[in-house]
N, C-alpha and C positions, 0 to 999 in steps of 0.2 A: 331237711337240713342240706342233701346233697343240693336240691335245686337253689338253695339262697348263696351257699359258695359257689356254684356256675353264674348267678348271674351276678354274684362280687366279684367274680374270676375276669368275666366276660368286662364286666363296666373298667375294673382296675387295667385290665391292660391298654384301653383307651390314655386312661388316666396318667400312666406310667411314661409315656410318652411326651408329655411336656414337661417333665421333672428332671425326667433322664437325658433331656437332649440340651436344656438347660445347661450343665456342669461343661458341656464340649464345646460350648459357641466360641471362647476366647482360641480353641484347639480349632474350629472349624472357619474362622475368621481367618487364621492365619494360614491355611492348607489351602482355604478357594480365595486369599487376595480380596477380601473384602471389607470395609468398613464397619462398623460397630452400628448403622442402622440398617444399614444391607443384610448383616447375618442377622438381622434383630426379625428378616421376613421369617425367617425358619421356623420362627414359633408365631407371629401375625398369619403368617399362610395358612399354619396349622388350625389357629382358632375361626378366623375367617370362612376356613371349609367347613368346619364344624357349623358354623352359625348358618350355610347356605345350605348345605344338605342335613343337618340334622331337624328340620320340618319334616323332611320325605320320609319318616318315621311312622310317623301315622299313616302314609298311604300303603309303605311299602307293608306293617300289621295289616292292614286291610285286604291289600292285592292276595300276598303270600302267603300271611299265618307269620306269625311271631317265632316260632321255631324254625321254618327256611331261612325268615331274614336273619337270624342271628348265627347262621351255620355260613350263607353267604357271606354276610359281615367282617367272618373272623376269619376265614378264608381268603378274603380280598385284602383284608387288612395285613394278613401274614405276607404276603406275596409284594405289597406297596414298602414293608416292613424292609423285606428282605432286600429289593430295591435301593433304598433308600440308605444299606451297608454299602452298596455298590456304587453310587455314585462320586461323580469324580469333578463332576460344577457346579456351582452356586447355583444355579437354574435347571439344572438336573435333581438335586435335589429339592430345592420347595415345591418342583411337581411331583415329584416322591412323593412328599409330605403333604400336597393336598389331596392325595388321593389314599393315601393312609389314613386321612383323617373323614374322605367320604366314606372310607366301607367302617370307617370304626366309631364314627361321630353317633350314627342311629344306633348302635347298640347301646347306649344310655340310657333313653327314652326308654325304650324297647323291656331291657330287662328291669330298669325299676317300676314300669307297669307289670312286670310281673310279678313281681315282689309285692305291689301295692294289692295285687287281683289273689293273691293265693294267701296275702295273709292281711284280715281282719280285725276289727275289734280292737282288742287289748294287745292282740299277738301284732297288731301292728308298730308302735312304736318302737318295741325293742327290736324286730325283725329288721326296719328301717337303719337303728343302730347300729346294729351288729354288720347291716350292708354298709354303711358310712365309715364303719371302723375298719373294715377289712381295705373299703378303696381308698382310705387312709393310710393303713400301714404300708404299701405298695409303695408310692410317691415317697416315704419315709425312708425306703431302705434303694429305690430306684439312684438320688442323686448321690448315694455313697457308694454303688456299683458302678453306676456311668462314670462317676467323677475315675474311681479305682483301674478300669479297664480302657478310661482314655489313657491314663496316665502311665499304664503299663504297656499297652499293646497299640491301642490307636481307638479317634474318633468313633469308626467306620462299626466298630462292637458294640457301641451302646445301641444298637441296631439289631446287632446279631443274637445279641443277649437274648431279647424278648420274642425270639421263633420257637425255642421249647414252649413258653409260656402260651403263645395262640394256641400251639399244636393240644397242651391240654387243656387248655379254655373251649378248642374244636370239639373233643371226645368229652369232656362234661355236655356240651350243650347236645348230641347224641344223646348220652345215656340218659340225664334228670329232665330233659323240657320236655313237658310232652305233646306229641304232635297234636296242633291245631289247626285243622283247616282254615279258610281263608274265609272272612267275615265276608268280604266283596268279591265277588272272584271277576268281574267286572268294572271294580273302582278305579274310576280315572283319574289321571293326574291333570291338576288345572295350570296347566302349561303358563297359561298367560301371569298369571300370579307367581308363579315360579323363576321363569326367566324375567320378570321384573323385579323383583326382592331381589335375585342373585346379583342383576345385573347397579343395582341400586349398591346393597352390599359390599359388592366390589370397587366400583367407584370413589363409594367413600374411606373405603381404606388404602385407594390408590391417594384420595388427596392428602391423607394423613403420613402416610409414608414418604409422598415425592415433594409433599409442599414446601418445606422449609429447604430444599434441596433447589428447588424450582424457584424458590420468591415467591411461592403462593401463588395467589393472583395477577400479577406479574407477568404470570405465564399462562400460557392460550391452551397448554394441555389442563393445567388446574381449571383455568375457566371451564373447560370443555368436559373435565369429568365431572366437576361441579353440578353443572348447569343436565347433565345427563343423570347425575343420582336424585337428582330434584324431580325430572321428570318419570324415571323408573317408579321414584317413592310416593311420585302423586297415583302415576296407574297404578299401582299396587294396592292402595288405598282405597283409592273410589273402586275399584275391583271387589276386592277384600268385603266390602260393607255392603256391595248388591248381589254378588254370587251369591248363588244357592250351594254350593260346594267349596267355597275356596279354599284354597291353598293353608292357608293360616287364618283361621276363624275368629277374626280380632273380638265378633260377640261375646265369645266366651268373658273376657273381660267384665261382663256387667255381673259378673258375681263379683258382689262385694270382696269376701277373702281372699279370694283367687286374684283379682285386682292389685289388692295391697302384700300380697305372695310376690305375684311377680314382680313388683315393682321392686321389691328387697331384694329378690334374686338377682334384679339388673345391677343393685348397687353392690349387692355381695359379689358380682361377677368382675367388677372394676377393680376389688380389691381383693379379692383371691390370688389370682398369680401376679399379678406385679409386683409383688415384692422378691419375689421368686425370678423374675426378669432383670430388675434393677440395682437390686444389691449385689449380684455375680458379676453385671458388666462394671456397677462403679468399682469393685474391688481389686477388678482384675483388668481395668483400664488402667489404673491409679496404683495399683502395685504388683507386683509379681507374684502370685499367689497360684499353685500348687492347684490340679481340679479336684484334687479327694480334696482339699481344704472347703477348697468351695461345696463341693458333697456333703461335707460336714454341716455346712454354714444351714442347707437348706434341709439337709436332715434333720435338723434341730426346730424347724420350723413345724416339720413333720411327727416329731415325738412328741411335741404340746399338742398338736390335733388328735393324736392316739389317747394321751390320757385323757385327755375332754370327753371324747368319745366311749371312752370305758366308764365315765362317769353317767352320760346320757343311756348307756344301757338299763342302768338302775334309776335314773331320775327323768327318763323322758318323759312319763306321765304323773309325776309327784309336782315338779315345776309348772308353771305358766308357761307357755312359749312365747306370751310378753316379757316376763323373767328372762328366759332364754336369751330371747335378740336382747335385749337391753346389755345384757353381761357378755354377749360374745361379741356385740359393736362398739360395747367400751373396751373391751382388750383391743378390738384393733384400733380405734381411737388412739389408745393408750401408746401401742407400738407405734402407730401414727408419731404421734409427739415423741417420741425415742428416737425413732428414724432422722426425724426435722432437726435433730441437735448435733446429726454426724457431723462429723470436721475431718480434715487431714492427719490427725492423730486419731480417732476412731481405731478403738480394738477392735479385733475378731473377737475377742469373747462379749462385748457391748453388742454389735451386730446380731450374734449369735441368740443374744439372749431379746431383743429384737422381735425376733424374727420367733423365737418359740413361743414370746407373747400371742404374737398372731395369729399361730399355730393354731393357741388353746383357744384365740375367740373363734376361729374358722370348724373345730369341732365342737361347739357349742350350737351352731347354726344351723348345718347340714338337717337337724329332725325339726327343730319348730318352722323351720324353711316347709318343709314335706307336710306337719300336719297342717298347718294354718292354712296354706295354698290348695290343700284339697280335702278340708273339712267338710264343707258344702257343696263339692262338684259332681256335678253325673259321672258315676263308677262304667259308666260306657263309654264315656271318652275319655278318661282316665289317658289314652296314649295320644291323643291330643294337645289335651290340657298337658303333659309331658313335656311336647314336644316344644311345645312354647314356652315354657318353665324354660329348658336346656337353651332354646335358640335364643332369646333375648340375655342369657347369662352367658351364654358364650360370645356374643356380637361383641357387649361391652365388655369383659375381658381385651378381646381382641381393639376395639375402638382405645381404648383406655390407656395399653401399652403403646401404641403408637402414640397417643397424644402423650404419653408421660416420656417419650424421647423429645417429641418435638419441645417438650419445656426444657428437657435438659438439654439440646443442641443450638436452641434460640435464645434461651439465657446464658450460657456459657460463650455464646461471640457477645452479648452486648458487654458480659464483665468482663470480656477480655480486653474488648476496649477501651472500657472506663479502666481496667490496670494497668493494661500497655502505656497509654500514653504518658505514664510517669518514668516508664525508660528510655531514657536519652541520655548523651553524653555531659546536658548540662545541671543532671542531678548530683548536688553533690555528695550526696549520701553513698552513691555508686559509684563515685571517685576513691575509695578507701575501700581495696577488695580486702583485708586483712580485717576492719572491721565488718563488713557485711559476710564474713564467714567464705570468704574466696570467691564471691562477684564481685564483677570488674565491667561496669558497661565500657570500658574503653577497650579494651580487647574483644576478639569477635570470638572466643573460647568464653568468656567471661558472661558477653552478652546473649549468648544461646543458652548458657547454663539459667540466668532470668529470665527469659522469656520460655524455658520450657518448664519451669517452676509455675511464673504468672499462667500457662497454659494450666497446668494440672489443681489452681486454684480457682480459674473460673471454671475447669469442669465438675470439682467437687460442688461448686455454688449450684450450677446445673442441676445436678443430682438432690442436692439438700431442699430447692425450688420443686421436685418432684415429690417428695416427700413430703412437702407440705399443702401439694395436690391432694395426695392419700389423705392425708391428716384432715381434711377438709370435707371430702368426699365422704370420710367414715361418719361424719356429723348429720348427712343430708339423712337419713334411715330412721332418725325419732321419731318423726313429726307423723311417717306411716306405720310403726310399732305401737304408736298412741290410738290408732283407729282401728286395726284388729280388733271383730266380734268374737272374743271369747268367753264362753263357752261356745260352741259354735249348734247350731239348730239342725245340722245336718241337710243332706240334700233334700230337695223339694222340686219333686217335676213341678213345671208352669200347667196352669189352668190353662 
């Protein structure tokens, strides 16, 4: 038992870190002078690093032994942590944050291959559970401390908060892991695959993040990262598929479940935090709203994955895990569509309740995610097969939220257009500020007060365009929940 709480300890404080930083961006927007897709890098940077060093998982098991890297890990991750209170720029900080997310990204892979290698059988599902619920409850109780301790003291804490937590995340992973020499004490890292995928990677979330800023294509630096993630992702590729070693071993892929695992991981990866992103910044663009409020909002997101998850304890092997994804991608479905009908009058308690939908489909998923993807996989590369689980869930997270600003930034100037041009002085609707409730386009008091109303209704459109991204995306996930071989045959070395 000690060892499954070290490595819930170990995984959640990863975890805790995009929940909790979350609640501060409207506080951390305004302290470094930046714009709503600029501080939107802080959590882009975070998941992006994740998605470029969390492959190195499997080599760094290999190199080290699973018990250094996770003592290094959490070490470096304290240290980027503590950092990352002390920053004082915008650009100070998401180098923080990508290097808080390098030493802390592999400890995912890492300790749920532990968890999958020390418990077997029957004892697997609910061990699996019982890890899912714990890095559940964390994220739950995270954005009502970050939100509490922005609100009180400053930013700069939701930072500080989580250095007790490594320190005893440090001395669990001393006492319960136990040392394991290193599989490879010779295993190389295949550089060439590495710095292609990284450099590919980053690329494409430089076009995501600068494009709409740029005009896209338009502009010679899109073209130019463009036409460089093309080429990274072809070497990477033809790399990937003639190595004898590489980097990310796409073969594995030819297992059927493991195939349609990941592929679900990637769409559950889109829809995981963004709502978690999106809902904090439309609420707190569009009104003035308190950050324990907002702690609140995605607390509640978090106490529907608890109870799911308390459920999955006792029902993770009585259900199908075609059951399973079916029921937790219609609750996000469902929020989906809940989401898509926000307006201008939108409650916090609609929101709220929202957002716990999702909750309960996001812990619904987390175990038939785990059995189905490594029903039939070699239990020796179990931190492999890991790694690539974690890294293409994390990429599209990160891809995702970018793209779901660029909808809400790129549709809210076209409706601002199409509403603008109805204010002019020769409307005459706008000539009677008494009846339009005290606008007056003929005063320049009058006319600011409409066009900063017309502003706040094509960015709610923006946002409601996002949500009907999600609402869409959660659709795409049937058609491979329908092709899962369950019961599954178990693994089979090749002849």
């Amino acid at each position: 038992m000690g060892l499954l709480i070290t490595c819930t300890l170990v995984t959640t404080l990863y975890a805790t870190t995009i929940t909790i930083a979350n609640v501060s961006l409207p506080q951390i927007q305004g302290a470094l002078s930046a714009s709503p897709d600029q501080v939107a890098w802080i959590v882009t940077s975070n998941l992006i690093a994740t998605a470029v060093t969390i492959p190195l998982a499997g080599w760094i098991s290999a190199r080290f032994g699973r018990r250094r890297a996770m003592m290094w890990g959490v070490a470096g991750f304290g240290v980027a942590t503590l950092m990352c209170g002390l920053s004082t720029s915008l650009g100070e900080l998401v180098f923080w944050r990508v290097l808080q997310s390098g030493f802390g990204s592999p400890l995912t892979p890492i300790s749920q291959s532990v968890v999958i290698d020390e418990f077997t059988g029957e004892k697997r599902g609910p061990a699996v559970a019982i890890y899912s619920m714990g890095v559940g409850i964390a994220p739950t109780i995270a954005p009502l401390l970050g939100g509490y301790v922005s609100e009180e003291i400053s930013w700069h804490w939701v930072f500080f908060i989580l250095l007790p937590i490594a320190f005893v995340a440090f001395v669990g992973v001393l006492i319960f892991i136990k040392p394991d020499p290193p599989r490879e004490e010779r295993a190389k890292l295949d550089w060439t695959g590495f710095l292609s995928l990284s450099i590919a990677i980053a690329c494409v979330q430089l076009v995501l993040d600068r494009g709409e800023r740029e005009e896209w294509f338009d502009s010679m630096e899109i073209v130019l990262e463009f036409s460089l993630a093309l080429l990274c992702g072809w070497i990477f590729l033809v790399h990937s598929l003639t190595s004898d070693r590489p980097f990310l071993d796409l073969r594995l892929l030819l297992e059927r479940n493991f195939a349609l695992g990941i592929g679900i991981a990637t769409i559950f990866g889109m829809l995981f935090v963004t709502p978690m992103v999106m809902i904090p910044a439309m609420i707190q663009q569009l009104r003035d709203v308190p950050e324990f409020t907002v702690g609140l909002l995605i607390a509640m997101r978090g106490i529907g994955t608890v109870i799911s998850q308390v459920m999955m304890i006792s029902f993770a092997h009585r259900w199908s895990p075609r059951l399973l994804f079916f029921i937790g991608f219609a609750l996000h479905t469902y929020a989906g569509l809940l989401m898509a009908r926000f307006d201008m009058n939108v409650s916090l308690s609609e929101m709220a309740w929202a957002m716990a939908i999702q909750g309960l489909g996001v812990g619904f998923l987390w175990v038939p995610m785990t059995l189905v993807t490594f029903s039939n996989f070699d239990p020796r590369r179990s931190a492999e097969g890991m790694t690539l689980f974690h890294f293409l869930r994390s990429i599209a997270s990160s891809y995702y939220i970018s793209a779901s600003f660029v909808v809400v930034f790129h549709t809210q100037k076209m409706n601002y257009s199409d509403l603008v041009q109805w204010i002019n002085p020769f409307n005459d609707r706008l000539s009677f500020g008494g009846v339009m409730g005290g606008w007056n386009a003929e005063s320049a008091t009058g006319l600011a007060g409409i066009v900063g109303e017309v502003t706040r209704q094509a960015t709610t459109i923006g946002y409601i365009n996002s949500f009907n991204l999600f609402l869409w995306t959660s659709m795409l996930v049937y058609p491979l929940v329908a092709l899962i071989v369950w019961p599954p045959r178990g693994y089979r070395p090749r002849a």
